[in-house]
C-alpha positions in Angstrom: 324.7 -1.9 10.7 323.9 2.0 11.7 323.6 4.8 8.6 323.4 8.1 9.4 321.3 9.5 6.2 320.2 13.3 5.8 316.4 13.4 5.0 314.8 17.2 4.1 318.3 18.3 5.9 318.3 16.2 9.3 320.3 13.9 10.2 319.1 10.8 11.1 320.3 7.5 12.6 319.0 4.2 10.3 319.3 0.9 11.9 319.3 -2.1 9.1 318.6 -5.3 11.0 318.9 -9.1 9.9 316.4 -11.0 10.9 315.9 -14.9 10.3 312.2 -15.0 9.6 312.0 -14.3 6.1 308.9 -12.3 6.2 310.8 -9.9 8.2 314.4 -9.6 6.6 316.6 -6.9 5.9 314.6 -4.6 7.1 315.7 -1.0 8.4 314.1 1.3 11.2 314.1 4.8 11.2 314.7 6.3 14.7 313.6 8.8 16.1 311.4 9.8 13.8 310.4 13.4 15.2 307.1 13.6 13.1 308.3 11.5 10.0 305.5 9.4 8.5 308.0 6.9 6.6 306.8 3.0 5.9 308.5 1.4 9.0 308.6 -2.3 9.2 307.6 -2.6 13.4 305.2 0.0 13.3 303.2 -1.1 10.4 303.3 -5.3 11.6 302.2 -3.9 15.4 299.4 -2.1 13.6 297.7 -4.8 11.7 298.3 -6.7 14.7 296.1 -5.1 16.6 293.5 -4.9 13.7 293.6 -8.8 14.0 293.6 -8.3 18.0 290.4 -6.4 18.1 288.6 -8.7 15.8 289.8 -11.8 17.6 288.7 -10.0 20.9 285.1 -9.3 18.8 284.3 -13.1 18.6 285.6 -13.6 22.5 283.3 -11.2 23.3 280.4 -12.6 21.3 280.9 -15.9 23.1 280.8 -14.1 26.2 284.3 -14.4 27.4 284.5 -11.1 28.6 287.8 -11.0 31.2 290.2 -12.3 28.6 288.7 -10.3 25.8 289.3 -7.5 27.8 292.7 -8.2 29.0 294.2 -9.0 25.3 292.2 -6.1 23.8 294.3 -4.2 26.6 297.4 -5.3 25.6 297.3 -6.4 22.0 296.5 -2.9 21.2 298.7 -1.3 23.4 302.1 -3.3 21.3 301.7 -0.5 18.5 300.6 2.2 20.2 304.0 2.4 22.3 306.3 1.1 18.9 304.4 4.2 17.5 305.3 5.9 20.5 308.9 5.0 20.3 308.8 7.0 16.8 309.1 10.3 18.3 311.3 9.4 21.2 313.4 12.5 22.3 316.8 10.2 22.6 318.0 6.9 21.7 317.6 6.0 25.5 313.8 7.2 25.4 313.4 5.2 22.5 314.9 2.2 24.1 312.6 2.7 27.0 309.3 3.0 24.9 310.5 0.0 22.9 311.0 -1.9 26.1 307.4 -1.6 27.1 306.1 -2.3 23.5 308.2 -6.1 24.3 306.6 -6.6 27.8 303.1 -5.3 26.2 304.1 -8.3 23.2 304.5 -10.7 26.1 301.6 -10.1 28.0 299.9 -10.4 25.1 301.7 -13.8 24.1 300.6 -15.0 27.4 296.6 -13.9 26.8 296.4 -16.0 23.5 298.3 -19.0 25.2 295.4 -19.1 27.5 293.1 -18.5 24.8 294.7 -21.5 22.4 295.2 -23.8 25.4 290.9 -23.5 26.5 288.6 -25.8 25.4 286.1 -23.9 23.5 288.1 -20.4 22.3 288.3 -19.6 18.5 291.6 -20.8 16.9 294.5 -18.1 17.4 297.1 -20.0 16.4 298.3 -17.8 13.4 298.0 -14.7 15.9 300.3 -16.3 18.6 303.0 -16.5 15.2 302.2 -13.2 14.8 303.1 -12.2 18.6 306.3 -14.7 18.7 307.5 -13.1 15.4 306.8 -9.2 16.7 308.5 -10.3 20.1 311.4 -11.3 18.2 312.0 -8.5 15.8 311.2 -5.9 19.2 314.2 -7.9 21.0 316.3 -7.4 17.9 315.5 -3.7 17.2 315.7 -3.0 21.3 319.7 -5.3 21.4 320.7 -4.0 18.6 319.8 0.0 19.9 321.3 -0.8 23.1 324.9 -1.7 21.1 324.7 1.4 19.2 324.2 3.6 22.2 327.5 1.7 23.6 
């Protein structure tokens, strides 16, 4: 379902998505943003994503497992930044685009922890890779359900 609302007199285009996890349901984004600082679902999970990325990384690193702490440090940080990125995209395309590279950013990542979960000897991440699957998820929804409103 697309809205268009008028906030401080500009338009702006409001996507209300369905999702079935039920931490993550009925939630709207706001797109683009141009500057707005509203609450925004994505933006706000991808954030405290990567707060639970660069502490995971910190024990990795403690144990001396420096190429994958690196590599998901890379990547698990870099999910928000483009979602925050997508916030001020100049057109719907441009925010498809940035949204696009937040998902294969999400995958990578997904991939990183695999290897991480699947090693003897690596801290339990578990509870991040549900964090990942669920951010990949709502990223594919948001970037589908764009596409069908550009259509």
């Amino acid at each position: 379902m697309k809205i268009w609302r008028c906030v401080n007199g500009i338009n702006r285009f409001v996507l209300i998505l369905n999702c079935s996890d039920t931490r993550l349901s009925n939630f709207q984004i706001d797109y683009p943003m141009q500057g707005n600082k509203e609450k925004n679902l994505i933006v706000e999970l991808t954030f405290e994503f990567a707060l639970k990325v660069i502490k995971y990384t910190e024990l990795l690193l403690k144990d001396r497992r420096f190429v994958l702490a690196t590599q998901l440090l890379k990547s698990g940080t870099s999910v928000g930044a483009n979602v925050r990125e997508a916030q001020n995209a100049e057109s719907k395309p441009d925010f498809i685009h940035k949204m696009k590279i937040a998902a294969k950013e999400a995958d990578e990542t997904e991939y990183w922890l695999l290897l991480c979960d699947r090693s003897e000897g690596y801290p339990d991440c578990k509870r991040m890779l549900d964090d990942c699957s669920s951010i990949i998820r709502v990223l594919s929804k948001i970037i589908a359900s764009s596409k069908n409103k550009t259509n």
